[in-house]
PyMOL Python script that loads the backbone (N, CA, C, O; Angstrom):
from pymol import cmd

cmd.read_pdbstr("""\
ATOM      1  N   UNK A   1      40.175  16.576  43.221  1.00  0.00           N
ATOM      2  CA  UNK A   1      40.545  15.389  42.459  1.00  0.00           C
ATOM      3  C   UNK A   1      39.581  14.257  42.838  1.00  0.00           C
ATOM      4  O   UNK A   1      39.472  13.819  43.983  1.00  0.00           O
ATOM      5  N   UNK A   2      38.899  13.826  41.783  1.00  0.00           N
ATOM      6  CA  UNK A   2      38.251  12.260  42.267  1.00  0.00           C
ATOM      7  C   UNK A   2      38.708  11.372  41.871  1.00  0.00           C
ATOM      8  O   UNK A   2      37.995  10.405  42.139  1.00  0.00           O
ATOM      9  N   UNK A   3      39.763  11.041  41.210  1.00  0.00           N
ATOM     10  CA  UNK A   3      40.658   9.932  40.769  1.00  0.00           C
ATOM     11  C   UNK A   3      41.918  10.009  40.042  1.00  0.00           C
ATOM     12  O   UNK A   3      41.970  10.468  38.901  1.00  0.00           O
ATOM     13  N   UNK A   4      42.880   9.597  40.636  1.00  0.00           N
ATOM     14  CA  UNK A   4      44.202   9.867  39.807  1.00  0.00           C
ATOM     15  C   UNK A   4      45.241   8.267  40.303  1.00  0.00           C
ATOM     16  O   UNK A   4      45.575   7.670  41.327  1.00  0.00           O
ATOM     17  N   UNK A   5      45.413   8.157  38.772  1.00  0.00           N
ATOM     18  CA  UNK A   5      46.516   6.890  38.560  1.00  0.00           C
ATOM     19  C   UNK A   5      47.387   6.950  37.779  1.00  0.00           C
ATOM     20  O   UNK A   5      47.746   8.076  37.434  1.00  0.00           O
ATOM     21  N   UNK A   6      47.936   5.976  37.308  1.00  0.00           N
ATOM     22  CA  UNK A   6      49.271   6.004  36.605  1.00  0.00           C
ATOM     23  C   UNK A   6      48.582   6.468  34.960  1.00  0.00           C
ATOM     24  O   UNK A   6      49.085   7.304  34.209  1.00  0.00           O
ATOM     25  N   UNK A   7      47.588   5.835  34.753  1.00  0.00           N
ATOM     26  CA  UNK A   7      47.536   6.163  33.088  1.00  0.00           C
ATOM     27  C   UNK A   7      46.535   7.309  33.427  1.00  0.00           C
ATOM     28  O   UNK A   7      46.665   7.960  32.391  1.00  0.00           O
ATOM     29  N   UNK A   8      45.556   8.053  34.224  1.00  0.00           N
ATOM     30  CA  UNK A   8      44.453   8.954  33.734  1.00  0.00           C
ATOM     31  C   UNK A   8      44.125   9.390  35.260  1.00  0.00           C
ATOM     32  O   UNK A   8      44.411   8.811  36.309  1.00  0.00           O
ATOM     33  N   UNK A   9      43.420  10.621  35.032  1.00  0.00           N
ATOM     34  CA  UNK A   9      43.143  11.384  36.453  1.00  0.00           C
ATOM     35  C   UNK A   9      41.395  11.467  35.898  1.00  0.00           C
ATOM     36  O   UNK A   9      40.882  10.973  34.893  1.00  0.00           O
ATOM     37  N   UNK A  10      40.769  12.314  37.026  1.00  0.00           N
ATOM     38  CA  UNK A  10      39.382  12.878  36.680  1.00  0.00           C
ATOM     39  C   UNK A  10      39.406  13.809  37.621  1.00  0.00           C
ATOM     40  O   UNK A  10      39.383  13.524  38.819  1.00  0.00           O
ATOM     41  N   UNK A  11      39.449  14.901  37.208  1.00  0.00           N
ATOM     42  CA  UNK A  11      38.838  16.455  38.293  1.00  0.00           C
ATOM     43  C   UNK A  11      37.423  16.855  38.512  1.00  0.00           C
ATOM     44  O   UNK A  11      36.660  16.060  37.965  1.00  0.00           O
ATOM     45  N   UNK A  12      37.022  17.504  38.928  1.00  0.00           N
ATOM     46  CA  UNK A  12      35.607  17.976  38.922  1.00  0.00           C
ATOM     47  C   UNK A  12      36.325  19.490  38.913  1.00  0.00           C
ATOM     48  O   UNK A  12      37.153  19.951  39.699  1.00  0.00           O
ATOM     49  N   UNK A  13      35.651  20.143  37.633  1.00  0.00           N
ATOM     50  CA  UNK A  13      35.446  21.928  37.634  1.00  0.00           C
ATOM     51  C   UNK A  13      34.498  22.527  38.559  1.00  0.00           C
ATOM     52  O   UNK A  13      33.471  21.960  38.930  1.00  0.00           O
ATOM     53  N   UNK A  14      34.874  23.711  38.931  1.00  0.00           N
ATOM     54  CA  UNK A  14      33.436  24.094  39.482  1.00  0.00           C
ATOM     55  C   UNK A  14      32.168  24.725  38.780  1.00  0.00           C
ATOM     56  O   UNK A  14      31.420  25.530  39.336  1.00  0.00           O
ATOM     57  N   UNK A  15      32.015  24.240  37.436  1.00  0.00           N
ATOM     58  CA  UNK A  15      30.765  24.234  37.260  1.00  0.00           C
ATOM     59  C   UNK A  15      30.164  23.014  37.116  1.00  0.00           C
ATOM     60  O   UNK A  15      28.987  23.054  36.757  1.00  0.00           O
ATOM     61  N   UNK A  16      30.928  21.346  37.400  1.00  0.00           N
ATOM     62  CA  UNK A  16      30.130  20.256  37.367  1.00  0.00           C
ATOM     63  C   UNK A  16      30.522  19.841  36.640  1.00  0.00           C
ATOM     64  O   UNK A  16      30.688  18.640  36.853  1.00  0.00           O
ATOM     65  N   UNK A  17      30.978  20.294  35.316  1.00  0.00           N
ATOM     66  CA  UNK A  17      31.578  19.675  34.751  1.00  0.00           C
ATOM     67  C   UNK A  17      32.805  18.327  35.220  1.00  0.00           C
ATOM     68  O   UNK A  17      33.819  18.899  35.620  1.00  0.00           O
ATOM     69  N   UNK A  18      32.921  17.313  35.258  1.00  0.00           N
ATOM     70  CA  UNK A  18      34.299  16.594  34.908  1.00  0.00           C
ATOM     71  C   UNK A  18      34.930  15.881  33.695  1.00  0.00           C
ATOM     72  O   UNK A  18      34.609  15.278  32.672  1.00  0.00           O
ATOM     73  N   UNK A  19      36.502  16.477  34.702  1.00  0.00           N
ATOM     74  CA  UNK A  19      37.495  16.177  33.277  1.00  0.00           C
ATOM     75  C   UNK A  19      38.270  14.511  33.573  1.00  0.00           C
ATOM     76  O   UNK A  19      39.147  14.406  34.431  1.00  0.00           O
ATOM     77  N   UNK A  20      37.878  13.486  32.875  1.00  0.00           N
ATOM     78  CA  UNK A  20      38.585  12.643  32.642  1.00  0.00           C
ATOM     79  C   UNK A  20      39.702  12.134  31.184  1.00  0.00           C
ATOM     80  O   UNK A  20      39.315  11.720  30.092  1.00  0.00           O
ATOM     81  N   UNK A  21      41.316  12.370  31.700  1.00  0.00           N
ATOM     82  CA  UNK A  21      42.135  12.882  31.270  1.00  0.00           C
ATOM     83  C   UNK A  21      43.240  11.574  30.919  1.00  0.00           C
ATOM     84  O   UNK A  21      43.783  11.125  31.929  1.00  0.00           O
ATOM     85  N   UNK A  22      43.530  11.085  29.944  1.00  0.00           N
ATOM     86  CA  UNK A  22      44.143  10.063  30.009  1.00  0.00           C
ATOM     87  C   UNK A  22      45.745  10.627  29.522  1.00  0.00           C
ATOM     88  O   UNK A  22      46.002  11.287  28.515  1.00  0.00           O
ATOM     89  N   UNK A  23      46.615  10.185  30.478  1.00  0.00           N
ATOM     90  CA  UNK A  23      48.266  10.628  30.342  1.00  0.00           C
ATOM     91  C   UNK A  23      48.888   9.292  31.359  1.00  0.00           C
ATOM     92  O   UNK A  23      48.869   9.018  32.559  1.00  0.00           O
ATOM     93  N   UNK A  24      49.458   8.644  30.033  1.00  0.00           N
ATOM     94  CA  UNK A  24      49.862   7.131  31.002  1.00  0.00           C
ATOM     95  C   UNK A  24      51.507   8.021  31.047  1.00  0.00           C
ATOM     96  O   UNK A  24      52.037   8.719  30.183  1.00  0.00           O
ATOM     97  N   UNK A  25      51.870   7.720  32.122  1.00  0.00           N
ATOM     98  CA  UNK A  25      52.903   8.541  32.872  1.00  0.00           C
ATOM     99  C   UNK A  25      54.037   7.355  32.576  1.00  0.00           C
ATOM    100  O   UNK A  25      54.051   6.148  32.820  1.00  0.00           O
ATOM    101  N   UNK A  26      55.093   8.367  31.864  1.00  0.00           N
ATOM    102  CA  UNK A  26      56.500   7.520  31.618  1.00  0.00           C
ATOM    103  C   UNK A  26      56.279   7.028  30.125  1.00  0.00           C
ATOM    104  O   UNK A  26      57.102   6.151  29.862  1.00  0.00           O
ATOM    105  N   UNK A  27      55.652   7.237  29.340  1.00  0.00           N
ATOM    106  CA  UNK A  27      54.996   7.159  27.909  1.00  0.00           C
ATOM    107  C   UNK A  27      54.895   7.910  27.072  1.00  0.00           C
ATOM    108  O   UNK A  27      53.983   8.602  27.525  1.00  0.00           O
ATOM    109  N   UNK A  28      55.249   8.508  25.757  1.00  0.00           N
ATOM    110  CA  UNK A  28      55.460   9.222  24.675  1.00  0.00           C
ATOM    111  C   UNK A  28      53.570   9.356  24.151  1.00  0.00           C
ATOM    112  O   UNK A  28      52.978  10.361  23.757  1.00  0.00           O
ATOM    113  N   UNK A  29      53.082   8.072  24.332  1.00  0.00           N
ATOM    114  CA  UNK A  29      51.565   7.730  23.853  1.00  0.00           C
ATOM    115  C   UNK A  29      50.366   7.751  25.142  1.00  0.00           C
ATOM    116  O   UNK A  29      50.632   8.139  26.279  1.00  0.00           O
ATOM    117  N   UNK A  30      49.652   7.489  24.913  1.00  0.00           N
ATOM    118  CA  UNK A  30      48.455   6.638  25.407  1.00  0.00           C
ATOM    119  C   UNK A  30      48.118   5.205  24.510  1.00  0.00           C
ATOM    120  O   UNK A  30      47.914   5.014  23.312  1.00  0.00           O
ATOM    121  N   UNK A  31      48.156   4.491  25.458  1.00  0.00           N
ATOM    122  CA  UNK A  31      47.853   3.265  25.176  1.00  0.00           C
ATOM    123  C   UNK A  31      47.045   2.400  25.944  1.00  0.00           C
ATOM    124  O   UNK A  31      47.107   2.494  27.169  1.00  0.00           O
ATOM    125  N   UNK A  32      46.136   1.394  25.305  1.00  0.00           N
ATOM    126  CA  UNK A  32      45.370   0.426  26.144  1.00  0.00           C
ATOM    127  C   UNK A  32      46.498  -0.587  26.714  1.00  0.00           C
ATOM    128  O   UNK A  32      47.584  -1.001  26.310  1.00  0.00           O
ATOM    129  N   UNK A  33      45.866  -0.733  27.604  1.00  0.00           N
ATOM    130  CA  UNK A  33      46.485  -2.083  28.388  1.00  0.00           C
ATOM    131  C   UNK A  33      45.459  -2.620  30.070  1.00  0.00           C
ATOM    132  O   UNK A  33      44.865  -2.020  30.966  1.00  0.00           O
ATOM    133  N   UNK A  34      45.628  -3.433  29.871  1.00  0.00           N
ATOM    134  CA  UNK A  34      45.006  -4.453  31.551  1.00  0.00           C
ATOM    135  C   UNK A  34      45.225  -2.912  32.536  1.00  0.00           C
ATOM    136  O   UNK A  34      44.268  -2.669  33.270  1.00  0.00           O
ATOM    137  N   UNK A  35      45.895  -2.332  32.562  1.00  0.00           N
ATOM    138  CA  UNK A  35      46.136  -1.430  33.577  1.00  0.00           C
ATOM    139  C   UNK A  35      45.231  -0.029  33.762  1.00  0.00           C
ATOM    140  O   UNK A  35      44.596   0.443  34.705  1.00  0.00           O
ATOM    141  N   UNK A  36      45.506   0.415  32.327  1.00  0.00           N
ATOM    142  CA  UNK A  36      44.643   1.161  31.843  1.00  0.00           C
ATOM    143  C   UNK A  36      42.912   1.071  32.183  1.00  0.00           C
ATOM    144  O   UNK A  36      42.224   1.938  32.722  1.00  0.00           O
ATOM    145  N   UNK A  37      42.526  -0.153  31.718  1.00  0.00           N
ATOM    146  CA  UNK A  37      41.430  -0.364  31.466  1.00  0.00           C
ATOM    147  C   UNK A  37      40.907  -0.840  33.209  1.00  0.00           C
ATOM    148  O   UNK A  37      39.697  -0.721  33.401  1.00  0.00           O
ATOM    149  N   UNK A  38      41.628  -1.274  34.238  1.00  0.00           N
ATOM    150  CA  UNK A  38      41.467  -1.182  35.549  1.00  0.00           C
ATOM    151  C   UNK A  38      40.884  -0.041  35.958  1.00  0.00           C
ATOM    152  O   UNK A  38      39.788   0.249  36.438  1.00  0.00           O
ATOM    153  N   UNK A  39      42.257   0.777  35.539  1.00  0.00           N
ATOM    154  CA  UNK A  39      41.987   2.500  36.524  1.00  0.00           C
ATOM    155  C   UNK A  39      40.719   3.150  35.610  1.00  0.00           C
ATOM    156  O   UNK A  39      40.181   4.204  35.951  1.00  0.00           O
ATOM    157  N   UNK A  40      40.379   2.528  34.620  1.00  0.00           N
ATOM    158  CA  UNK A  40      39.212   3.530  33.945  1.00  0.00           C
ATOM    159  C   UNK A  40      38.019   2.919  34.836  1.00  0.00           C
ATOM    160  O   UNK A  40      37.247   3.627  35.481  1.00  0.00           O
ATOM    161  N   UNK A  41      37.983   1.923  34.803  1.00  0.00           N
ATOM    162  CA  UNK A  41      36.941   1.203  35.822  1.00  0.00           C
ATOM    163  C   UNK A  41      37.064   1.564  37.191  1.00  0.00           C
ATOM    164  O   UNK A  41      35.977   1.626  37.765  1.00  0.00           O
ATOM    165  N   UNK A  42      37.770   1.746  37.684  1.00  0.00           N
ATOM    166  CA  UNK A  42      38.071   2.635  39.075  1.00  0.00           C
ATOM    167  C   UNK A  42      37.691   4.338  38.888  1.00  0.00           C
ATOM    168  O   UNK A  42      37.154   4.903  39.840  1.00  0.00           O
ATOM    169  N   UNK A  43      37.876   4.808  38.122  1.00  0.00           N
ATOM    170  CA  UNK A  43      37.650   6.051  37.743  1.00  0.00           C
ATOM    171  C   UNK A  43      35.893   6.205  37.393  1.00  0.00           C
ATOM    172  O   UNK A  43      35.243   6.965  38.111  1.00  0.00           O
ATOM    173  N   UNK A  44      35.232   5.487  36.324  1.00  0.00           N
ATOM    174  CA  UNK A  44      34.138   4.940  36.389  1.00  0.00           C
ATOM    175  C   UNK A  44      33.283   5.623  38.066  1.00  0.00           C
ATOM    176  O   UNK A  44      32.650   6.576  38.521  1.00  0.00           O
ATOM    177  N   UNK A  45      33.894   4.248  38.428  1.00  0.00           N
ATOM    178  CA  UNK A  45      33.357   4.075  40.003  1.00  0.00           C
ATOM    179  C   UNK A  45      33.845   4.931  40.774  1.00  0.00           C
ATOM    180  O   UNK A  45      33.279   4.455  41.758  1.00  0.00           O
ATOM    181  N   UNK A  46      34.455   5.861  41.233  1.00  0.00           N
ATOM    182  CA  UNK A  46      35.055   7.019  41.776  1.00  0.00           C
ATOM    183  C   UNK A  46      33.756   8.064  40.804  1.00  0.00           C
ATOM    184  O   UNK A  46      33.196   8.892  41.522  1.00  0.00           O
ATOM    185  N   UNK A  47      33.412   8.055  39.686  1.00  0.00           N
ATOM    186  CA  UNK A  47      32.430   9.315  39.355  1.00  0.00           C
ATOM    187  C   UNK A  47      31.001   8.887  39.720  1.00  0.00           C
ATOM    188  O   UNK A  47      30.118   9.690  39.419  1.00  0.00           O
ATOM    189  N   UNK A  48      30.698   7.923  40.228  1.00  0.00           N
ATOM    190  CA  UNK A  48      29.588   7.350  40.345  1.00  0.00           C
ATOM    191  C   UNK A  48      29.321   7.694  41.554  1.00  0.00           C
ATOM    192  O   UNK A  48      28.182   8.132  41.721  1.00  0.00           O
ATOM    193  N   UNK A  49      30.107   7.631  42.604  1.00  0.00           N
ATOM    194  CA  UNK A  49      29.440   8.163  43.787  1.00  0.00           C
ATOM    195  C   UNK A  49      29.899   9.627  44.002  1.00  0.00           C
ATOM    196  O   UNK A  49      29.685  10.172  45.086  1.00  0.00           O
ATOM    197  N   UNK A  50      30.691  10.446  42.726  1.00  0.00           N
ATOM    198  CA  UNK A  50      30.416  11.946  42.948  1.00  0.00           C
ATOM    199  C   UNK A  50      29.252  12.429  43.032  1.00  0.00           C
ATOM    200  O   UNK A  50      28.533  11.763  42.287  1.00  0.00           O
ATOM    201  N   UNK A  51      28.463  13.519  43.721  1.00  0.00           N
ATOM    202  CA  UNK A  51      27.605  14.287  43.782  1.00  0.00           C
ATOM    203  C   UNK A  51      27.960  15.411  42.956  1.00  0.00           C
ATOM    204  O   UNK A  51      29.102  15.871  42.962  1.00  0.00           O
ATOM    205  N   UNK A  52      26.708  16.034  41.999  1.00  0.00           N
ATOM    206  CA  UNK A  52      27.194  17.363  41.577  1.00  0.00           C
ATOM    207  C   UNK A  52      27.252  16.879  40.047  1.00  0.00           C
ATOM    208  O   UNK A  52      26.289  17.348  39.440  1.00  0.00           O
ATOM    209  N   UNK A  53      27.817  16.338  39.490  1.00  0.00           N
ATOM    210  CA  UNK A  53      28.605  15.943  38.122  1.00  0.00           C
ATOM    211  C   UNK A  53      27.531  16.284  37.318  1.00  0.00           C
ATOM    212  O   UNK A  53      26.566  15.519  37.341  1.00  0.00           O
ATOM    213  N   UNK A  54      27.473  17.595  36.376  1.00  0.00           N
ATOM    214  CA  UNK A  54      26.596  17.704  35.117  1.00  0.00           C
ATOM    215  C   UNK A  54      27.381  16.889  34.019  1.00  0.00           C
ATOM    216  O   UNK A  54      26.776  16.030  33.378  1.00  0.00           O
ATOM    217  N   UNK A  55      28.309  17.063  33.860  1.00  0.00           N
ATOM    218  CA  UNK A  55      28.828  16.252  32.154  1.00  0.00           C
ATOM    219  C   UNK A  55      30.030  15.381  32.458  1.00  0.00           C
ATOM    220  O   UNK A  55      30.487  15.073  33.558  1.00  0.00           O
ATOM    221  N   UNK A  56      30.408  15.077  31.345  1.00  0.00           N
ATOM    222  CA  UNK A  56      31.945  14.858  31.557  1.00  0.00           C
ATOM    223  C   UNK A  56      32.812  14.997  30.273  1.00  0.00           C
ATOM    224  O   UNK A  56      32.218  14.586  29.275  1.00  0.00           O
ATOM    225  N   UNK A  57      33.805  15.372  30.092  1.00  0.00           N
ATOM    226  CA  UNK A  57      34.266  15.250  29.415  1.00  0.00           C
ATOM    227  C   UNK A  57      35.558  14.263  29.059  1.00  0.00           C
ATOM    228  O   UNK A  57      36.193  14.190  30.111  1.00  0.00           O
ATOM    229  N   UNK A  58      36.271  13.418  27.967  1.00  0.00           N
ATOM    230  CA  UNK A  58      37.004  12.551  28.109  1.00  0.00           C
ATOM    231  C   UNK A  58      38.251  13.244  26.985  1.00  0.00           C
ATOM    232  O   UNK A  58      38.088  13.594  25.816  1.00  0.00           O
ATOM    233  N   UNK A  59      39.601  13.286  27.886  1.00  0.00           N
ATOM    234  CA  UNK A  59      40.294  14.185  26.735  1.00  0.00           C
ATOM    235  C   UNK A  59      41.627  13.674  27.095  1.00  0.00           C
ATOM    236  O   UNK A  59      41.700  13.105  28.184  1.00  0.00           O
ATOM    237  N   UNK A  60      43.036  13.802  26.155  1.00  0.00           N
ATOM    238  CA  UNK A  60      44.171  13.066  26.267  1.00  0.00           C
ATOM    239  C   UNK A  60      44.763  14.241  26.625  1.00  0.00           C
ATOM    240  O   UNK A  60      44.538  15.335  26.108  1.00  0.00           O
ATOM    241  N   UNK A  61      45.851  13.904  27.903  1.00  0.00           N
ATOM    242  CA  UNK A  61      47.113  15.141  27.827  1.00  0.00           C
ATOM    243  C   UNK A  61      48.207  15.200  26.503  1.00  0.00           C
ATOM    244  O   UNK A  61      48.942  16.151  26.239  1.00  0.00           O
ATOM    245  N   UNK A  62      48.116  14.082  25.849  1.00  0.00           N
ATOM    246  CA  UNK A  62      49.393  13.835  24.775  1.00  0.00           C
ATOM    247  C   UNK A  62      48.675  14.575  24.030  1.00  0.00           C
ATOM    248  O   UNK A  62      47.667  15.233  24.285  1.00  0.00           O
ATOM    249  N   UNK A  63      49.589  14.342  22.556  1.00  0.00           N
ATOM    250  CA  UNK A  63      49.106  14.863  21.031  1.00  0.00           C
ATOM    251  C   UNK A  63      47.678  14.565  20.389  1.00  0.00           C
ATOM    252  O   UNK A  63      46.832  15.253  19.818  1.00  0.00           O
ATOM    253  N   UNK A  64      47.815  13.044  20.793  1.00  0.00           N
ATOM    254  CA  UNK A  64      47.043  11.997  20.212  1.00  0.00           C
ATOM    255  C   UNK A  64      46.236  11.303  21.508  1.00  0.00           C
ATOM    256  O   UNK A  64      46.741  11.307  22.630  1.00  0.00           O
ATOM    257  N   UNK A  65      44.954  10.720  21.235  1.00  0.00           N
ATOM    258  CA  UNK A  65      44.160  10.252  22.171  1.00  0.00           C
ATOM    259  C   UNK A  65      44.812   9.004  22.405  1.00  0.00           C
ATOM    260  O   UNK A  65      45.887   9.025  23.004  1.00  0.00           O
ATOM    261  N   UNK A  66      44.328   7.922  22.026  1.00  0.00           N
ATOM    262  CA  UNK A  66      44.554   6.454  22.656  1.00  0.00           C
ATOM    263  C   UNK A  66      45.009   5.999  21.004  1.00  0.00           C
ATOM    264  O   UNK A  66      44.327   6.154  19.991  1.00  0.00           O
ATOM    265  N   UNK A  67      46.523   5.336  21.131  1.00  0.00           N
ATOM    266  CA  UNK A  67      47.396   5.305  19.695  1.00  0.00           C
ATOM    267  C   UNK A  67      47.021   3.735  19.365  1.00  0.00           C
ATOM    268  O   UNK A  67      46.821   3.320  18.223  1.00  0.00           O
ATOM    269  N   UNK A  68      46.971   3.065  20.365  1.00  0.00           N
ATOM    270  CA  UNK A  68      45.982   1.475  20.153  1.00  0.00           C
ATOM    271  C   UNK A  68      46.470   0.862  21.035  1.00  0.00           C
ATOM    272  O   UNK A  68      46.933   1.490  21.987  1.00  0.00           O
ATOM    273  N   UNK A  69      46.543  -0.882  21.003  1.00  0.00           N
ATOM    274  CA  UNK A  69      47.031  -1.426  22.631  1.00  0.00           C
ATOM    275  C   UNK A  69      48.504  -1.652  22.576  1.00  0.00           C
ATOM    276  O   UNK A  69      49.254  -1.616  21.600  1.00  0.00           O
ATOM    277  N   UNK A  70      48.851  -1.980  24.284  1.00  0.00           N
ATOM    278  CA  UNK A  70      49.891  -2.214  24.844  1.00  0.00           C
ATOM    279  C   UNK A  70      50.091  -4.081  23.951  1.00  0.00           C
ATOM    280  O   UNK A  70      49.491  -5.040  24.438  1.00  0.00           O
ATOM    281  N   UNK A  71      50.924  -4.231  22.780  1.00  0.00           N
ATOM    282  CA  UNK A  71      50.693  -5.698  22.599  1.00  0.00           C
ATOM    283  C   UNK A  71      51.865  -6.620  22.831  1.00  0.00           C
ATOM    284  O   UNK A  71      52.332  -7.587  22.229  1.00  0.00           O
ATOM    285  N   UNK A  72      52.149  -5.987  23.882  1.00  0.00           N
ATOM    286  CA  UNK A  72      52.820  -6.869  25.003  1.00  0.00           C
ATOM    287  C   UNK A  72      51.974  -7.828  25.609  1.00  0.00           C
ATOM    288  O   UNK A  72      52.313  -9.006  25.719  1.00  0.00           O
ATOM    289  N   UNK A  73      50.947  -7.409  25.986  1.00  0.00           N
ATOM    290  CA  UNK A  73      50.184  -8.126  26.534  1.00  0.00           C
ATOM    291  C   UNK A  73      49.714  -9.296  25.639  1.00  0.00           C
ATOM    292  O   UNK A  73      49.538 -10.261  26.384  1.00  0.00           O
ATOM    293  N   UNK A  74      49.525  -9.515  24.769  1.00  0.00           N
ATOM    294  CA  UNK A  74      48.716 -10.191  23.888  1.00  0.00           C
ATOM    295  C   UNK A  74      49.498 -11.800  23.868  1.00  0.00           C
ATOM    296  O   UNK A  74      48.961 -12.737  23.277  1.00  0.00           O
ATOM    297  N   UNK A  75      50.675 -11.934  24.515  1.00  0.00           N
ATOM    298  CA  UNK A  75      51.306 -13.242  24.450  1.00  0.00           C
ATOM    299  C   UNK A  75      50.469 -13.882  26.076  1.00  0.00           C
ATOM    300  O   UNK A  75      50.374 -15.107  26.148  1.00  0.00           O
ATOM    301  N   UNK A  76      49.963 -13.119  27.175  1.00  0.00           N
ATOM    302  CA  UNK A  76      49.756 -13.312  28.150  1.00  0.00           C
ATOM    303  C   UNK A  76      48.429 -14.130  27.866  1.00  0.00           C
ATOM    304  O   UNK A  76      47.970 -14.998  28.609  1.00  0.00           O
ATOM    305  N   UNK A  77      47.904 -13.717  26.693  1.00  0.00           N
ATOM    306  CA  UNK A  77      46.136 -14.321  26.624  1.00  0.00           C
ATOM    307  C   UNK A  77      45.917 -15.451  26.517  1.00  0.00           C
ATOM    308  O   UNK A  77      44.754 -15.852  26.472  1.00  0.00           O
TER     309      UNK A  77
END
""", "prot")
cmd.dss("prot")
cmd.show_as("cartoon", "prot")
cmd.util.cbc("prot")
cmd.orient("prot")
């Protein structure tokens, strides 16, 4: 495992490949939000100092990839 949070993980396969996997936990969807977009930037930076990494791939555990934002947030701005 090189990164795992509440909305998305990233594994490394053993052929180099990595899987960055977005499943916001306790959620029917994937959705953007401040939180989200943290741990992707942490995740980011967690693959940056992997060694090894030929590709990556970016894929949703749900049905659907990213359904649009959290707009809860949007009164905070």
């Amino acid at each position: 495992m090189i990164y795992q949070g509440s909305a998305l993980s990233v594994v490394k396969r053993s052929d180099g490949i990595a899987m960055l996997t977005f499943d916001l936990q306790d959620e029917s969807i994937n959705k953007l939000s401040s939180t989200v977009i943290a741990q992707l930037r942490e995740a980011i930076d967690a693959l940056d100092t992997e060694r090894g990494i030929t590709g990556l791939v970016i894929a949703s555990a749900k049905d659907v990839f990213i359904v649009g934002a959290d707009i809860t947030e949007f009164t905070e701005m």
